[in-house]
C-alpha positions as CSV (number, residue, x, y, z in Angstrom):
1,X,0.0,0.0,0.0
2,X,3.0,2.3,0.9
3,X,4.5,1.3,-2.7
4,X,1.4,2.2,-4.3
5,X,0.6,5.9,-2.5
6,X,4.8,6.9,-3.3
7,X,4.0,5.7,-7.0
8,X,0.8,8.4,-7.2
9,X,2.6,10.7,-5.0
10,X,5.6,10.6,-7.9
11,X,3.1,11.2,-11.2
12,X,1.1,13.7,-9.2
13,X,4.3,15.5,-8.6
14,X,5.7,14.8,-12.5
15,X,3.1,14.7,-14.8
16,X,2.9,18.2,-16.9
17,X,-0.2,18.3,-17.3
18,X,-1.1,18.8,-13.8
19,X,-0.5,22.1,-12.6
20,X,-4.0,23.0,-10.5
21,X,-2.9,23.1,-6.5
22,X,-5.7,23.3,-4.1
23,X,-8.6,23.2,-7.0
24,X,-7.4,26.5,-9.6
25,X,-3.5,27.7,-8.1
26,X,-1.1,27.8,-11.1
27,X,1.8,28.1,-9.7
28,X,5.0,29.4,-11.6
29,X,7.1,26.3,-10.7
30,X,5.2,24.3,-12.8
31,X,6.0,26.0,-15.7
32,X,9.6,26.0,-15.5
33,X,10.3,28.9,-13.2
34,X,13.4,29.2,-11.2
35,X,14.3,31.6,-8.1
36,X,17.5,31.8,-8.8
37,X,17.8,35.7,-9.4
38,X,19.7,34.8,-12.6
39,X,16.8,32.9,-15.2
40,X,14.8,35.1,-17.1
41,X,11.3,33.2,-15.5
42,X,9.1,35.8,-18.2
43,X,8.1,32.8,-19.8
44,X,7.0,30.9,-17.2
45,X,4.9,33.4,-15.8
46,X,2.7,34.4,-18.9
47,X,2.6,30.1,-19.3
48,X,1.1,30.6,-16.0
49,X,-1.0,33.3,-16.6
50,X,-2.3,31.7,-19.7
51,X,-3.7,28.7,-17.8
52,X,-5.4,30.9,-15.0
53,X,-7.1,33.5,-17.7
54,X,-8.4,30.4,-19.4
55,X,-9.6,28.7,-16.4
56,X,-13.4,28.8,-15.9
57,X,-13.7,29.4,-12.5
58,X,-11.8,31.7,-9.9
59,X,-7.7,31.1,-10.2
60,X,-5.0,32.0,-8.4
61,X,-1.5,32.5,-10.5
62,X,1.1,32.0,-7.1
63,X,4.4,33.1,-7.0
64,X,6.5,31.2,-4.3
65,X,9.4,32.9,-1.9
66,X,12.6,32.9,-3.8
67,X,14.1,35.6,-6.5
68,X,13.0,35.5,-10.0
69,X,14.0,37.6,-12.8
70,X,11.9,39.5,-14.7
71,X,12.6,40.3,-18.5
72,X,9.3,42.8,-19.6
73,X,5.8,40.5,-19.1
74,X,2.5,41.5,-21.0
75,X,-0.1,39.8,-19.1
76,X,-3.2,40.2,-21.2
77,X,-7.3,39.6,-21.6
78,X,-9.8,39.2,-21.7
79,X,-10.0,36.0,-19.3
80,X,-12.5,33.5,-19.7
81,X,-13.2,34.4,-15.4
82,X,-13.2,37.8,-13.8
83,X,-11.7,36.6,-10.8
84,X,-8.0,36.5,-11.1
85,X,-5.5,36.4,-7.6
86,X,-1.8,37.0,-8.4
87,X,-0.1,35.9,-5.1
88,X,3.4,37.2,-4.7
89,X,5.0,35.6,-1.8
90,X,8.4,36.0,-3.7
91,X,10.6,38.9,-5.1
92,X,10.5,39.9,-8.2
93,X,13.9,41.1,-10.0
94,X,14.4,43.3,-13.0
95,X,17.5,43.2,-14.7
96,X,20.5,45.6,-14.3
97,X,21.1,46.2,-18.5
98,X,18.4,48.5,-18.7
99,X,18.2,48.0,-22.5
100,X,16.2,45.0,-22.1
101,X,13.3,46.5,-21.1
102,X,13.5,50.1,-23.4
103,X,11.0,49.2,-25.8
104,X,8.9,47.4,-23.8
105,X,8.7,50.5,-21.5
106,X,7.7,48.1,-18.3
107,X,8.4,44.7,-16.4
108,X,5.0,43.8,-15.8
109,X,1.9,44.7,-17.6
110,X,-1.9,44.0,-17.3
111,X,-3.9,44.8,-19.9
112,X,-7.6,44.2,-20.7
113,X,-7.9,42.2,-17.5
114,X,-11.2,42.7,-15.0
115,X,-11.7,40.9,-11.6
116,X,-7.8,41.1,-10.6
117,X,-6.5,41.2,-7.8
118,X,-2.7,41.7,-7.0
119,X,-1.8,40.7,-3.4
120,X,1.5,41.1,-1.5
121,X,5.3,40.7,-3.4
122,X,8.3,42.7,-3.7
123,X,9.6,43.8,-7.1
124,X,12.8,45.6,-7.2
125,X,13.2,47.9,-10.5
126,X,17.3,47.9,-10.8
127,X,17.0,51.3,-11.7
128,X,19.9,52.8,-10.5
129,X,22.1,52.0,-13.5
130,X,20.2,54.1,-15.8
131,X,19.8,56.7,-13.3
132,X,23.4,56.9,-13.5
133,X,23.3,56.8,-17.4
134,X,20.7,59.9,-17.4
135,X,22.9,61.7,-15.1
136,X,25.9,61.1,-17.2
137,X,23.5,62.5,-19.9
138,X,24.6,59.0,-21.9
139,X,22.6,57.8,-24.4
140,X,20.2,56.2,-22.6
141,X,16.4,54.0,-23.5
142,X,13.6,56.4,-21.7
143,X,13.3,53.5,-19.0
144,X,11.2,51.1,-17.6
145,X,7.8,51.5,-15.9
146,X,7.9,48.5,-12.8
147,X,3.8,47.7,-12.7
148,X,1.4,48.9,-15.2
149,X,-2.3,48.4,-15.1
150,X,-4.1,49.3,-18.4
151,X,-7.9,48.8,-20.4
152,X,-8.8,47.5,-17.0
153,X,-11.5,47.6,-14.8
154,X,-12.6,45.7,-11.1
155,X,-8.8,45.5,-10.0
156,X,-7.1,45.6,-6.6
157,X,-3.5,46.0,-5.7
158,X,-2.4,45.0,-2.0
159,X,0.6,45.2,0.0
160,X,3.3,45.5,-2.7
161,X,6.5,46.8,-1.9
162,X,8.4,48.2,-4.8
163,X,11.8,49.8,-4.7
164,X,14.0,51.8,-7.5
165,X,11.6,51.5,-10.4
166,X,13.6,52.7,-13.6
167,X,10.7,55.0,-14.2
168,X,7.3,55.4,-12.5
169,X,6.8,52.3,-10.0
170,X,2.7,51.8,-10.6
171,X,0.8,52.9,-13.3
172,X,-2.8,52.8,-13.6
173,X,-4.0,53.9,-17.2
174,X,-7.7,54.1,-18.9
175,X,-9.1,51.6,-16.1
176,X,-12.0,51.6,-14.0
177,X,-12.8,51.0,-10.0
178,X,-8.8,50.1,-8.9
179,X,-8.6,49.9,-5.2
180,X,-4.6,50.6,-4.0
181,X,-4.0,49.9,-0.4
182,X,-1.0,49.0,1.6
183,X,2.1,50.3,-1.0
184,X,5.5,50.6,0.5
185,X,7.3,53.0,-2.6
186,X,10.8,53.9,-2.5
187,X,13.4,55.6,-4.7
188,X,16.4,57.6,-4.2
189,X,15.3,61.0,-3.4
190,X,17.6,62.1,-7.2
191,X,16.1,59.5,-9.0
192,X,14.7,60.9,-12.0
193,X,10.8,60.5,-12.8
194,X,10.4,57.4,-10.6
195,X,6.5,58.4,-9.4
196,X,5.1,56.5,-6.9
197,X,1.9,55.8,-8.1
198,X,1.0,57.3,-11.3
199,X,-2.8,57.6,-12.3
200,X,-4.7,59.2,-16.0
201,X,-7.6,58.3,-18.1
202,X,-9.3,56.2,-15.1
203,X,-12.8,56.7,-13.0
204,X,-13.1,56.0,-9.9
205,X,-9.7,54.3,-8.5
206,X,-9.0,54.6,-4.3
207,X,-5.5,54.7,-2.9
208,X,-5.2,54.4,0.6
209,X,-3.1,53.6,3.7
210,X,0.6,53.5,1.3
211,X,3.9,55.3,2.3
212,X,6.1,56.5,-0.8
213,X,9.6,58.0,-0.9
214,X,10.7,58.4,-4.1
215,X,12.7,61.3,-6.8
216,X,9.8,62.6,-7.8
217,X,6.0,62.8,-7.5
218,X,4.7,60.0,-4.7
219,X,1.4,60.1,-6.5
220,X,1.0,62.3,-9.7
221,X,-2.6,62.9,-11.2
222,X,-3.2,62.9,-14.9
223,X,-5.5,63.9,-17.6
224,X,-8.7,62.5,-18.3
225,X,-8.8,61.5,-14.2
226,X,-12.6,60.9,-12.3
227,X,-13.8,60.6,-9.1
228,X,-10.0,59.5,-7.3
229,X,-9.7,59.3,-3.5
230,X,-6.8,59.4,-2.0
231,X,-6.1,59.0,1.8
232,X,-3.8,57.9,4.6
233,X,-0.5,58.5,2.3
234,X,2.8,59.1,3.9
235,X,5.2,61.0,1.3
236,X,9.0,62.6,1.2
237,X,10.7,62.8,0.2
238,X,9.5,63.3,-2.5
239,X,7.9,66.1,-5.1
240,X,4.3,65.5,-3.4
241,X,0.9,64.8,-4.7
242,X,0.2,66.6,-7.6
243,X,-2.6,67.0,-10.6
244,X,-0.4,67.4,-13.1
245,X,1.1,68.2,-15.4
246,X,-1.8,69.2,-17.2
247,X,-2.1,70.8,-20.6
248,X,0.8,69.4,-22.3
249,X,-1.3,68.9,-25.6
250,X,-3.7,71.1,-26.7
251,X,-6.8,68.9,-26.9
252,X,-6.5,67.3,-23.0
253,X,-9.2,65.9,-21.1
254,X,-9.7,67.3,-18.0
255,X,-9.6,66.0,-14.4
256,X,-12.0,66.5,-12.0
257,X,-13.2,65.1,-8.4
258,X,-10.2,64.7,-6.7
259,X,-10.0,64.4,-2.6
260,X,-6.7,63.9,-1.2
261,X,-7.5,63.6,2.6
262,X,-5.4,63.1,5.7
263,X,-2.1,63.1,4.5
264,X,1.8,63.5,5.4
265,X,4.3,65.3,4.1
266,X,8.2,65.2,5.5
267,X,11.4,66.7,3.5
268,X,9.2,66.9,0.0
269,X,9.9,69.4,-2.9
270,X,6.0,69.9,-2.8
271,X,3.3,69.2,-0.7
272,X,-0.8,69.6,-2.2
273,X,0.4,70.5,-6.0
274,X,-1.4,71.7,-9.2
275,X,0.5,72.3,-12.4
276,X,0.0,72.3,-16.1
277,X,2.2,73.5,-18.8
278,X,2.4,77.1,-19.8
279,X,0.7,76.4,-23.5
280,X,-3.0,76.7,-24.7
281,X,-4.9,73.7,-23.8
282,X,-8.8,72.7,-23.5
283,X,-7.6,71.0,-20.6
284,X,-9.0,71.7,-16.7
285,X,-9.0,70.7,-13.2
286,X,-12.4,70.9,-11.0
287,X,-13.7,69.9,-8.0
288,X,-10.3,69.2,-6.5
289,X,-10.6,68.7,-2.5
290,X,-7.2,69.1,0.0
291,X,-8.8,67.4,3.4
292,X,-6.3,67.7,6.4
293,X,-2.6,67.7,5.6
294,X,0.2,67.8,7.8
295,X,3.4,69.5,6.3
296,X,6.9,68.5,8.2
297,X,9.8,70.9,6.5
298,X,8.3,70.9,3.1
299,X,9.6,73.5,0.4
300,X,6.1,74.3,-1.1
301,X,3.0,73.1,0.9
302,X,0.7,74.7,-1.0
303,X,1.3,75.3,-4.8
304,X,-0.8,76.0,-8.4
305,X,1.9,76.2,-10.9
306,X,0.6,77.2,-14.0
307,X,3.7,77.9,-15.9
308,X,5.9,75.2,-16.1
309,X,7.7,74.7,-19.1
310,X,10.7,72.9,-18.6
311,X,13.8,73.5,-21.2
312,X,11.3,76.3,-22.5
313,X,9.4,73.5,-24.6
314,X,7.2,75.6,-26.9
315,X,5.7,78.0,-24.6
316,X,5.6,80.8,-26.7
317,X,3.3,82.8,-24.5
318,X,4.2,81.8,-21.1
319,X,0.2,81.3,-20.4
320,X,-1.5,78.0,-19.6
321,X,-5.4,77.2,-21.6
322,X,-6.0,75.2,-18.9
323,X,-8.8,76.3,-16.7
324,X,-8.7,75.5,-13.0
325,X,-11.4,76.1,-10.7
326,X,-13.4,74.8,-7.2
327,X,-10.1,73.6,-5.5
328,X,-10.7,73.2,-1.2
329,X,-8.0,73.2,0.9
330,X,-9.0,72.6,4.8
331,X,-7.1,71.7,7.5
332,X,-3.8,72.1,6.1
333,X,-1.0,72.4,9.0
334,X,2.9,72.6,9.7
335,X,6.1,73.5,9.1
336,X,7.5,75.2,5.2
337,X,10.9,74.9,4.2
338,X,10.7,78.3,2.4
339,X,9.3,81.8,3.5
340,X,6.3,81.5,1.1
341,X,4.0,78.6,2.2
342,X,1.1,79.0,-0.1
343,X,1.9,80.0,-3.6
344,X,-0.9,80.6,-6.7
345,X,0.7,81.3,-9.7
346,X,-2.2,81.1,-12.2
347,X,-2.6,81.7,-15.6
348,X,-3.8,85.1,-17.2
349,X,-5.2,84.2,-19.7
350,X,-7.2,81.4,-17.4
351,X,-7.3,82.5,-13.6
352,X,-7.9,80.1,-10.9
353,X,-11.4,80.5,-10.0
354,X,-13.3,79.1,-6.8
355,X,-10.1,78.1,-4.6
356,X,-11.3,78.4,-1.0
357,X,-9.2,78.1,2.1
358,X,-10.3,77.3,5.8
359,X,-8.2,76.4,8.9
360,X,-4.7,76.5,7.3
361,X,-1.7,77.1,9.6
362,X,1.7,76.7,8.3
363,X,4.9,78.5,9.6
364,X,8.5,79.1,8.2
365,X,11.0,79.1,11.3
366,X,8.6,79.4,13.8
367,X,7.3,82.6,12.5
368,X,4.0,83.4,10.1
369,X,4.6,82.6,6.5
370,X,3.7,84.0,3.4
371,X,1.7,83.6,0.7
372,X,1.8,84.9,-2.6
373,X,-1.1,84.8,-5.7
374,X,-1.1,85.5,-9.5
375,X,-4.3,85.3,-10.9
376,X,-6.0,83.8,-8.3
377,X,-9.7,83.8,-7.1
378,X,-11.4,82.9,-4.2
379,X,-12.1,83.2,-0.6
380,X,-11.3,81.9,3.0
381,X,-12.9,81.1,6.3
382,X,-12.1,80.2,9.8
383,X,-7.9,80.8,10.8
384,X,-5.7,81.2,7.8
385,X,-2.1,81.5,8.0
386,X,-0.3,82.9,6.0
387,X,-3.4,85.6,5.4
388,X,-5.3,84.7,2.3
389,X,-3.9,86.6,-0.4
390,X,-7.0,85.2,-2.9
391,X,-9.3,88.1,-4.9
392,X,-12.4,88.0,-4.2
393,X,-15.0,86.9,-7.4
394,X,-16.5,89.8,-7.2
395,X,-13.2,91.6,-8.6
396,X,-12.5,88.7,-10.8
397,X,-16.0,89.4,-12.6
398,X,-14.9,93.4,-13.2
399,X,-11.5,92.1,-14.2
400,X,-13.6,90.1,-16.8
401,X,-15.9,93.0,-17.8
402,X,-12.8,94.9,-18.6
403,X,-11.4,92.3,-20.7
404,X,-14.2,91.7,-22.7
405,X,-14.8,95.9,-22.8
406,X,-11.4,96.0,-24.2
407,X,-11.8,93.6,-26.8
């Protein structure tokens, strides 16, 4: 009887055919998947993936502990079931030649996918070896984005820890209802465009309860982006959260109902940031809510930039097209890095219209701060520190009747 059970224990263990553990788990080391840190295991994983996309029923694609090497995935749909768990109990290596992955543009992508959900894992991006060769100003691919998440919809991501993406670390692009919670983000604080969390052309995605420290934004908002909560986010350093930037094309879709509540800022470039490019654009951001923010040493807590144009990139008139409008800030608090605390540099040929301000208090030294506005409208209630510098409407609209008088 003992001969007999070793015998079915042997072809249950062997026979290729039989990669389902506990009912639907596909699990990489049955297709040839080593954790090595060394064997490029791409193939194995999209093998995989194939076999959980074209299961029937609920799957789990599991990734053991160990180190496996990533060349760029594409993990795509539609799956015959919209109820797909990636387990990551592993770490998941890119490789140091940077090359591999320039056309690609990412390690791992899923696209046209619904029902996934992405739980736990470590992926390391290797990126400091093009950092270097962008430094160097070398001739260098445009880099590699770590996790991308695109044409989908119904998708969570879950306790991931990703370190020194080449580019942006997570990417979620033209998808609907994405639920982010748990992210541990980190970059060197001069690595170049390595965004935490990176977010345009989706409705309704949530990011909650993540800490990011990264070379740039630790969660950057862009066009065409609806109805995004964001709250319980540690950042710096860092460049901040920002909408933005907006309006580098001239036909743009806007973004609008934004809340970024109970947040932290330490050692970041920026804190609550909006800023679009200094070029006409049909492009806008409404509706844009800043609930409770605590600022620890950060150079600009509060900032609308509406004239950025790096390396002077076809700005011709220095103005931004797009139109921002009905932006809260509330119970905003702590230290700036810089004497002016709150800064609104709008456009004039599109003002900011509808920014309102209650219970801010923000120092520089342990003294008041200042603020400074361009082309900025709006009012204040309750303590405000720095003083509101904001127009009132009612000048804005004789601004306007001048204007249009003029013309």
């Amino acid at each position: 009887m003992m001969a007999h059970n070793s015998v079915l224990l042997s072809l249950l263990i062997t026979l290729p055919f039989l990669h389902l553990v506990n009912g639907s788990t596909f699990s990489i080391m049955s297709y040839g998947a080593k954790a090595d840190g060394v064997t490029d295991n791409s193939a194995a994983f999209l093998k995989a993936w194939s076999a959980a996309c074209s299961a029937s029923q609920a799957a789990t694609l599991y990734v053991p502990s160990g180190q496996f090497l990533l060349h760029p995935a594409l993990f795509s749909g539609p799956c015959k079931n919209s109820k797909i768990i990636v387990q990551v109990d592993g770490n998941l290596i890119a490789s140091t030649d940077y090359k591999l992955y320039g056309a690609a543009g990412y390690i791992m992508k899923f696209n046209n996918v619904k029902g996934l959900s992405f739980q736990g894992g470590y992926i390391d991006g290797k990126g400091s070896a093009l950092w270097a060769c962008k430094a160097g100003k070398g001739n260098c691919p445009y880099g590699a984005r770590s996790l991308v998440f695109s044409n989908s919809r119904d998708i969570t991501l879950t306790g991931l820890t990703s370190v020194n993406s080449e580019l942006f670390h997570i990417v979620i692009d033209t998808c609907t209802n994405v639920k982010v919670d748990g992210l541990k983000i980190t970059a060197s604080s001069t690595s170049p465009n390595t965004d935490g969390i990176h977010v345009e052309q989706s409705t309704g995605v949530t990011i909650t309860n993540s800490n990011i420290k990264t070379g740039d934004d630790c969660i950057s908002i862009g066009s065409g982006t609806q109805n995004l909560w964001i709250e319980k986010i540690a950042c710096g350093p860092g460049h901040g959260i920002s909408v933005g930037s907006l309006g580098k094309t001239a036909n743009e879709a806007g973004v609008q109902n934004v809340t970024v509540k109970d947040v932290v800022f330490t050692g970041s470039t920026n804190g609550l940031r909006i800023k679009s490019w200094a070029r006409s654009s049909t492009g806008f951001a409404k509706g844009i809510v800043f609930d409770g923010a605590t600022m620890n040493n950060v150079a600009n807590p509060i900032i609308i930039d509406q004239h950025y144009c790096p390396n002077n990139q076809g700005c011709s008139n220095q103005n931004s097209g797009v139109k921002i409008s009905q932006v809260t800030y509330n119970n905003i608090k702590g230290t700036s890095a810089t004497q002016v605390a709150v800064d609104f540099s709008c456009s004039a040929s599109a003002p900011c219209q509808g920014i309102k301000m209650s219970n801010v208090q923000l120092t520089y030294k342990g003294n008041p701060a200042k603020a400074s506005c361009d082309h900025a409208f709006g009012s204040s209630s309750g303590s405000v520190s720095p003083p509101s510098c904001l127009k009132s409407s009612a000048s804005n609209r004789r601004l306007l009747g001048l204007t249009l008088s003029a013309n």
